[in-house]
C-alpha positions, 0 to 999 in steps of 0.5 A: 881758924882754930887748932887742935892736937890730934888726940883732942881731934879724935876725941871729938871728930863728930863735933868738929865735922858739926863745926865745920859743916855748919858753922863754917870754922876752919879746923887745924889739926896739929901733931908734935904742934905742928899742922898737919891737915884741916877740916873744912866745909864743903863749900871752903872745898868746892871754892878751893877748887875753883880756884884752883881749876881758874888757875891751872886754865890760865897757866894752860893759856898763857903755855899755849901763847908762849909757845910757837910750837904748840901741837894739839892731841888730835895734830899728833893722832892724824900724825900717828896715823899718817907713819 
């Protein structure tokens, strides 16, 4: 992973988006020397993300068999219309 002021980062956007698009580097950009964002590629993007929808989906899952009480949408709508 490589780090870089802010300034440097806007001095030299189109070559760190070059590095990361298809050198894959992973790119911290700092402010006061502290991170504060990253550029990376769109496949280190898209494998977050499906980490991320992997995790929310087991959550959901073990919501739903911890709870006795569960009511789907479509039990509240029918209720909704029965009032």
């Amino acid at each position: 992973m490589t780090f870089i002021s802010a300034t440097d980062a806007r001095a030299n956007f189109q070559d760190l988006v070059n590095r990361a698009e298809y050198r894959g580097e992973r790119i911290v950009i700092q402010r006061h020397g502290k991170p504060v964002v990253a550029i990376i590629g769109l496949d280190d993007l898209k494998l977050l993300e499906a980490i991320e929808d992997a995790i929310d989906s087991a959550e959901l899952r073990r919501a739903v068999a911890e709870n006795d009480g569960f009511t789907t949408l479509e039990e509240i709508i029918a209720k909704r219309g029965d009032e």
